[in-house]
C-alpha atoms as an extended CHARMM CRD file, in Angstrom:
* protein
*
       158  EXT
         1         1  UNK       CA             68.9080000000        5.8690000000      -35.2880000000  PROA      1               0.0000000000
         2         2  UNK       CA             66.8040000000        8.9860000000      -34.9540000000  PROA      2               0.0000000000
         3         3  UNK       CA             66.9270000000       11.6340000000      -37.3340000000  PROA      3               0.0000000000
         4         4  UNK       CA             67.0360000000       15.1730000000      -35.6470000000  PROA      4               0.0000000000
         5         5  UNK       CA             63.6400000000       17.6160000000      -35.8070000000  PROA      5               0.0000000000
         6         6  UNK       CA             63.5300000000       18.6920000000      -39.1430000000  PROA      6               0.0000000000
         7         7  UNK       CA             60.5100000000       20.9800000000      -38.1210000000  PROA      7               0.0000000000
         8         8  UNK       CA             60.4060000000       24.5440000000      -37.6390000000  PROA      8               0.0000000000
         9         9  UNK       CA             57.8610000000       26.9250000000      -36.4380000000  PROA      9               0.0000000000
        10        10  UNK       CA             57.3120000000       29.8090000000      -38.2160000000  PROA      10              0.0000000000
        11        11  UNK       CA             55.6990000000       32.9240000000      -36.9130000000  PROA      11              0.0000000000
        12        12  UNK       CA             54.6540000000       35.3000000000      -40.1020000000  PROA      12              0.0000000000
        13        13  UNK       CA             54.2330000000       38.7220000000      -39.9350000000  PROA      13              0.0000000000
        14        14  UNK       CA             51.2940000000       40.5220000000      -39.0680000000  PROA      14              0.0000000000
        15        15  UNK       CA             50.4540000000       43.0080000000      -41.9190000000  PROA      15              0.0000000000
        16        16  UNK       CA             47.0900000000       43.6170000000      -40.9570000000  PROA      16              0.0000000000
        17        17  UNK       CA             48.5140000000       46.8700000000      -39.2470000000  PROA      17              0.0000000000
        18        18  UNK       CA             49.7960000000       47.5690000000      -42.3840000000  PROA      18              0.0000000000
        19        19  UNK       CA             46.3040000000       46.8260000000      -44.4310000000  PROA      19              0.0000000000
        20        20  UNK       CA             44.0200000000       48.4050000000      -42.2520000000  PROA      20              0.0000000000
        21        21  UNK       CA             44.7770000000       51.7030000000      -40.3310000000  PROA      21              0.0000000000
        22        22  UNK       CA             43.7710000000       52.2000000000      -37.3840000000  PROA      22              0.0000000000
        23        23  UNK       CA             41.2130000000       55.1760000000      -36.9450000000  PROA      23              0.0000000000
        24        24  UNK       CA             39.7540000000       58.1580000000      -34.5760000000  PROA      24              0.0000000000
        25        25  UNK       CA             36.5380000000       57.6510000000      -35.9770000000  PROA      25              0.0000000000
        26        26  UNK       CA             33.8880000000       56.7210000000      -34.1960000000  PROA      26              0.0000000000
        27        27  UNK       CA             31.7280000000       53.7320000000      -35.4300000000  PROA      27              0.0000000000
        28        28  UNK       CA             29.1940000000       56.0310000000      -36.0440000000  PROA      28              0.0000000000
        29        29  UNK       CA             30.9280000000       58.4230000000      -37.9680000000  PROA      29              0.0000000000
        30        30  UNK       CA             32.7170000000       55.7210000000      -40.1480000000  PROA      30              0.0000000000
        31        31  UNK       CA             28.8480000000       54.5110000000      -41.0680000000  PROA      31              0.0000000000
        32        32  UNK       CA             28.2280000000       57.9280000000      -42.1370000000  PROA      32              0.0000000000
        33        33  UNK       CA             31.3250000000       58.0190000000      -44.0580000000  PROA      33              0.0000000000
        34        34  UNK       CA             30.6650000000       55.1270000000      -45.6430000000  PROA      34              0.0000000000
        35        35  UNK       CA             27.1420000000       56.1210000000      -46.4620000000  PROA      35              0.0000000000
        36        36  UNK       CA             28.0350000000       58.8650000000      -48.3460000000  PROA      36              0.0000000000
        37        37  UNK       CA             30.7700000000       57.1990000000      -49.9590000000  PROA      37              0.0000000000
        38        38  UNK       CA             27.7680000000       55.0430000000      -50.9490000000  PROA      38              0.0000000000
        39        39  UNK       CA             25.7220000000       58.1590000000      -52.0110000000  PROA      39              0.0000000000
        40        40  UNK       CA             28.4610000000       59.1530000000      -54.1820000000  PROA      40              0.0000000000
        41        41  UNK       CA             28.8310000000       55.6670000000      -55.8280000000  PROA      41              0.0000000000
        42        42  UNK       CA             25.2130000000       55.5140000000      -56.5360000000  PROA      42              0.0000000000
        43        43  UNK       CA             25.2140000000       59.0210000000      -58.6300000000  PROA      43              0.0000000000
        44        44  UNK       CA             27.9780000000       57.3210000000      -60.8970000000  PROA      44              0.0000000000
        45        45  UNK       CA             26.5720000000       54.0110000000      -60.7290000000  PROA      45              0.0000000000
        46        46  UNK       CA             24.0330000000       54.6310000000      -64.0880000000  PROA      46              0.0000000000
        47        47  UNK       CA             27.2560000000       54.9050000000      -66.5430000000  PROA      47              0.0000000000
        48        48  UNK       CA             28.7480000000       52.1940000000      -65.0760000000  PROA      48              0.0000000000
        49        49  UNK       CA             25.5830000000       49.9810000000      -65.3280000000  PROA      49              0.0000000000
        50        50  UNK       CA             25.8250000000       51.2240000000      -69.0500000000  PROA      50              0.0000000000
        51        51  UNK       CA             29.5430000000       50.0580000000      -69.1320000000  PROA      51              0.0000000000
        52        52  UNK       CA             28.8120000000       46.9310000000      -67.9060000000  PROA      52              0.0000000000
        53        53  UNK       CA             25.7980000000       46.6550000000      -70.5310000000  PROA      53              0.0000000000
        54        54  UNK       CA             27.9880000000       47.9770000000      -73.5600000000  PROA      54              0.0000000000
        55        55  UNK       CA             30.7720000000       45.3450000000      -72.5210000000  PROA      55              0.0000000000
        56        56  UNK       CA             27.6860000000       42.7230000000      -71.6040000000  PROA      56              0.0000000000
        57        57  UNK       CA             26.8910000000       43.2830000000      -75.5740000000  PROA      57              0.0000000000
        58        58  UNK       CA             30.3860000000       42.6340000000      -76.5480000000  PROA      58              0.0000000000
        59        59  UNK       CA             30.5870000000       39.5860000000      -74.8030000000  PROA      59              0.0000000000
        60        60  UNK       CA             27.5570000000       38.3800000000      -76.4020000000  PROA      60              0.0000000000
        61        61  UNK       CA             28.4830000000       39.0610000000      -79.7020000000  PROA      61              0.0000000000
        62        62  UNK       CA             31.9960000000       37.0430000000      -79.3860000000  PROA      62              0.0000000000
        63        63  UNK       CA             29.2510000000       34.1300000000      -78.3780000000  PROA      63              0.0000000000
        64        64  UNK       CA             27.3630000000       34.8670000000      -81.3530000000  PROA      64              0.0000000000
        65        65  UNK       CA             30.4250000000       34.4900000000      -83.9440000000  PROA      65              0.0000000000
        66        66  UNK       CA             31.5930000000       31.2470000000      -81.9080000000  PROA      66              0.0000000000
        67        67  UNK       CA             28.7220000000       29.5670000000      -80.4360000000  PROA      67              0.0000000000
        68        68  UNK       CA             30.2960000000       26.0630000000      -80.9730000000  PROA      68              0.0000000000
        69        69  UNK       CA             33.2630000000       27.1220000000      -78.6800000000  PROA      69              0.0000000000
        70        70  UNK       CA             31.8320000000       28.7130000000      -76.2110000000  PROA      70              0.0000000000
        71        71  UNK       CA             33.6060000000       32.1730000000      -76.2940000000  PROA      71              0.0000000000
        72        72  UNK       CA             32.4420000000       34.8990000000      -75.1190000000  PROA      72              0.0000000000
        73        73  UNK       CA             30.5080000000       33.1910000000      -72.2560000000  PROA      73              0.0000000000
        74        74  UNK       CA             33.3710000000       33.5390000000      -69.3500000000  PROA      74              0.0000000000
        75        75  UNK       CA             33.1810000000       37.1830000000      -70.1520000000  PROA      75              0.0000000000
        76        76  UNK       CA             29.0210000000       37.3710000000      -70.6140000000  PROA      76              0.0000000000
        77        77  UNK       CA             29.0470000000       35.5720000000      -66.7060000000  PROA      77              0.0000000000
        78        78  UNK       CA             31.3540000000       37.6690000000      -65.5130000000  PROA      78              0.0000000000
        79        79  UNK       CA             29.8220000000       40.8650000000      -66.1640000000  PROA      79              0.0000000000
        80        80  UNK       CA             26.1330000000       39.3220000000      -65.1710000000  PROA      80              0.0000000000
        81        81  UNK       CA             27.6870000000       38.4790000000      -62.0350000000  PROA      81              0.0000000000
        82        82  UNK       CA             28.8510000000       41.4660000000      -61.7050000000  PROA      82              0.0000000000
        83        83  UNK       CA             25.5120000000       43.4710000000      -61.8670000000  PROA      83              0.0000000000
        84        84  UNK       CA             23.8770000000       40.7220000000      -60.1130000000  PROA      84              0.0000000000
        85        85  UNK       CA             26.1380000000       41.5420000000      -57.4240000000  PROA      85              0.0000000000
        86        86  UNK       CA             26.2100000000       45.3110000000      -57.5620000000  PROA      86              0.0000000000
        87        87  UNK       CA             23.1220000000       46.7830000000      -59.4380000000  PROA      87              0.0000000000
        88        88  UNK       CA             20.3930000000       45.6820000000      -56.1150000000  PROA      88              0.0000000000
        89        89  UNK       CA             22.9720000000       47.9210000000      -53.9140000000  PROA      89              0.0000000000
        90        90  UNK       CA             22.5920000000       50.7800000000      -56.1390000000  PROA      90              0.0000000000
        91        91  UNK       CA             18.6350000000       51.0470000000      -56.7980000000  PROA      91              0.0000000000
        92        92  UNK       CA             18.8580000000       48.3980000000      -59.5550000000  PROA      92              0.0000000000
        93        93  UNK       CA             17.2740000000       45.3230000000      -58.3710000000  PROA      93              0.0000000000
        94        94  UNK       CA             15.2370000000       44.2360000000      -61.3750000000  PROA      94              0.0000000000
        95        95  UNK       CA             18.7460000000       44.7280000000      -63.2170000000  PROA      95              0.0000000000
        96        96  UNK       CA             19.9770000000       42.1390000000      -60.3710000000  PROA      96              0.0000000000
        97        97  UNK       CA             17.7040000000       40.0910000000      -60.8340000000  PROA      97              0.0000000000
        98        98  UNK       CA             17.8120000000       39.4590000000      -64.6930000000  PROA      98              0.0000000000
        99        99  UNK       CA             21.5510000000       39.2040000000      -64.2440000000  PROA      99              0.0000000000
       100       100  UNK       CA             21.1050000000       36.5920000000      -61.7610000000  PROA      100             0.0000000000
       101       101  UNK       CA             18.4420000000       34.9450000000      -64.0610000000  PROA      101             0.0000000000
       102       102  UNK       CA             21.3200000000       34.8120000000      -67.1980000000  PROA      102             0.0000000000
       103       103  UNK       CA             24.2320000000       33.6180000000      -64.4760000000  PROA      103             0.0000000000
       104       104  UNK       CA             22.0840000000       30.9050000000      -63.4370000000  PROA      104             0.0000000000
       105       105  UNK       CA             21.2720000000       30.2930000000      -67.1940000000  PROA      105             0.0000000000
       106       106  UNK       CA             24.6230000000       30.6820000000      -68.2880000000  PROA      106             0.0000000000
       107       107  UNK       CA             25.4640000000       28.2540000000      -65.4270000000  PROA      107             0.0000000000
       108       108  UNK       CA             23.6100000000       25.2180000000      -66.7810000000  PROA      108             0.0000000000
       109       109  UNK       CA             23.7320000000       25.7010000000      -70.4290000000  PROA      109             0.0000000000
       110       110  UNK       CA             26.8830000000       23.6750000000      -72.2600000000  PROA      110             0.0000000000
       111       111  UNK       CA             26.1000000000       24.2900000000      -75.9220000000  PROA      111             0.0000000000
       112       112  UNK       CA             24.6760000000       27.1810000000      -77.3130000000  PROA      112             0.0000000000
       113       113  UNK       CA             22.0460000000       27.1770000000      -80.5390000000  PROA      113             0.0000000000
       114       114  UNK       CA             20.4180000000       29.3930000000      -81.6940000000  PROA      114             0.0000000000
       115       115  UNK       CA             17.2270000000       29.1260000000      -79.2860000000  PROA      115             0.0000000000
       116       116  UNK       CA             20.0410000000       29.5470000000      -76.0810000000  PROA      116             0.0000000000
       117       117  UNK       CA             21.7910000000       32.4250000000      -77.7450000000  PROA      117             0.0000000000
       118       118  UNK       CA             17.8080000000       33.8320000000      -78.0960000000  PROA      118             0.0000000000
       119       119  UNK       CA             17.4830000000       33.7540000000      -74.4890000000  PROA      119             0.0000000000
       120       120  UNK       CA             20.8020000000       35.5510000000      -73.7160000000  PROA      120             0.0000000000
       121       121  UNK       CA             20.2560000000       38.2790000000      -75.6180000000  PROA      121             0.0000000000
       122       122  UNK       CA             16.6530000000       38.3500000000      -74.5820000000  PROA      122             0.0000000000
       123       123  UNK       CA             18.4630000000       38.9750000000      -70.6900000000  PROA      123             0.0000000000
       124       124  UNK       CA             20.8720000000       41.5790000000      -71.9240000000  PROA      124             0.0000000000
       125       125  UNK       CA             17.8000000000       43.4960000000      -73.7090000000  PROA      125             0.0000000000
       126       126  UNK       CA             16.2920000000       43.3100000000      -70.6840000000  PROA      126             0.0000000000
       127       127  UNK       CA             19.1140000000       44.5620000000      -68.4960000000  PROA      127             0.0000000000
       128       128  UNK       CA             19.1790000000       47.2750000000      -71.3200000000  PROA      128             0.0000000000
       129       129  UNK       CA             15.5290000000       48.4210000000      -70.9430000000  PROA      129             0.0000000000
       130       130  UNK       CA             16.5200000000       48.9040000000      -67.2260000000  PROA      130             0.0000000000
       131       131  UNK       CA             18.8980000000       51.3200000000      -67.7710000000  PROA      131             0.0000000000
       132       132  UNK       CA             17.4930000000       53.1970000000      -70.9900000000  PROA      132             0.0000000000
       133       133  UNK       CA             14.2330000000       53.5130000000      -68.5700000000  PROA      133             0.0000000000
       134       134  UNK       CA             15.7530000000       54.0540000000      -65.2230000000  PROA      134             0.0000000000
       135       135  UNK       CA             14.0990000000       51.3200000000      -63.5210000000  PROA      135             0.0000000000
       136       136  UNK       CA             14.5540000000       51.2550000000      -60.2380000000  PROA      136             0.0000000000
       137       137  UNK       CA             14.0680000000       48.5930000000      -57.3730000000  PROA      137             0.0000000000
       138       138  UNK       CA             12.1230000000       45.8840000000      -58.6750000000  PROA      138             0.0000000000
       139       139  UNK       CA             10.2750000000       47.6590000000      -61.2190000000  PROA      139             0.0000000000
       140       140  UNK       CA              6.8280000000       47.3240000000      -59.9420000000  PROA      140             0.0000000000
       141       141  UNK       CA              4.3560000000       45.3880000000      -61.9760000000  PROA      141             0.0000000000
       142       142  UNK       CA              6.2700000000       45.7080000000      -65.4210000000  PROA      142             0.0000000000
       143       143  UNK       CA              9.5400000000       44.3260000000      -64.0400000000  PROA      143             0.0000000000
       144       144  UNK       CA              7.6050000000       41.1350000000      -63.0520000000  PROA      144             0.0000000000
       145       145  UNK       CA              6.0070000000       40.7710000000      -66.1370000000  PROA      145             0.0000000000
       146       146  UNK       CA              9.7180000000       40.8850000000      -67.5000000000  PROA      146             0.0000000000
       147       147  UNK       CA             10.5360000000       38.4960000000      -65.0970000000  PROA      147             0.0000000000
       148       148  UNK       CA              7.9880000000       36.0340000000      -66.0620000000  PROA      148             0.0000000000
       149       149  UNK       CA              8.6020000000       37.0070000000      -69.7240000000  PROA      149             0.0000000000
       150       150  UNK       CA             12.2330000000       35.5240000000      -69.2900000000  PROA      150             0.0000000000
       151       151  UNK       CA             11.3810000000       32.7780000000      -67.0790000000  PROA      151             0.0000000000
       152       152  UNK       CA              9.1300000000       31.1440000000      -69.3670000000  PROA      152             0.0000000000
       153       153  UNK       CA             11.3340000000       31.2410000000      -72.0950000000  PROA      153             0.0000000000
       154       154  UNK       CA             13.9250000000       29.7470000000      -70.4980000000  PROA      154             0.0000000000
       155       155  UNK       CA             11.5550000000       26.8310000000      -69.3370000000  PROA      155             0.0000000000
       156       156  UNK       CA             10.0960000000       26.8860000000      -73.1170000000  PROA      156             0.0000000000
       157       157  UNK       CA             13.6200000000       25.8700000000      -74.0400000000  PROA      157             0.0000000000
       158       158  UNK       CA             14.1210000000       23.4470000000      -71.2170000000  PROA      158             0.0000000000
């Protein structure tokens, strides 16, 4: 005996009329929306950056009091991320590219002593002398020398 088609077809709705709306812009003119929606962003972007650093700081500190558990570094990738992510967009790339730096650290690092939790906060007091300086883009010869700086004391460690 055969048992009758217990299949159905469903057909969802689409709700990507509802999500996006339709405009009368021009492609054009939505770039040069967007651009100064952008513009706007970056004024505001410095507080955030110091947001991000002040919570950054935070996060650091929970790893400090807990280094055997690990707490604190969800939150400490998170935020690095974050700025990795956001800060190159905004005129921060040597910010980006420290944060990158600690996510990829942060990444491959299980246990934290006190020579790893060195080299974190030797990132976020990096990040910080970004923003307390306004260094912007890749900050010319002294952001590589901060670079290096970091990179060799990670591999010092290795």
């Amino acid at each position: 005996m055969s048992q009758p088609n217990k299949h159905r077809i469903f057909q969802p709705d689409n709700l990507l009329n509802i999500k996006a709306r339709r405009s009368d812009l021009s492609v054009a003119e939505m770039m040069a929306k967007s651009h100064q929606v952008m513009a706007d962003i970056a004024k505001v972007y410095p507080q955030w950056l110091r947001s991000d650093l002040r919570a950054l700081a935070a996060a650091n500190e929970k790893l400090r009091a807990e280094p055997h558990t690990g707490a604190g570094k969800p939150d400490l990738f998170r935020i690095a991320h974050d700025i990795r992510g956001q800060a190159p967009g905004f005129g921060y790339a040597l910010a980006g590219d420290i944060s990158a730096s600690l996510c990829q650290y942060l990444e491959r690092t299980e246990r934290f002593e006190a020579a790893e939790l060195h080299i974190v906060g030797a990132h976020i007091k990096a990040i910080r002398a970004c923003v307390l300086q306004s260094l912007k883009g890749d900050g010319g010869a002294t952001g590589q020398e901060l670079m290096a700086e970091l990179t060799a004391l990670i591999q010092r460690n290795e």
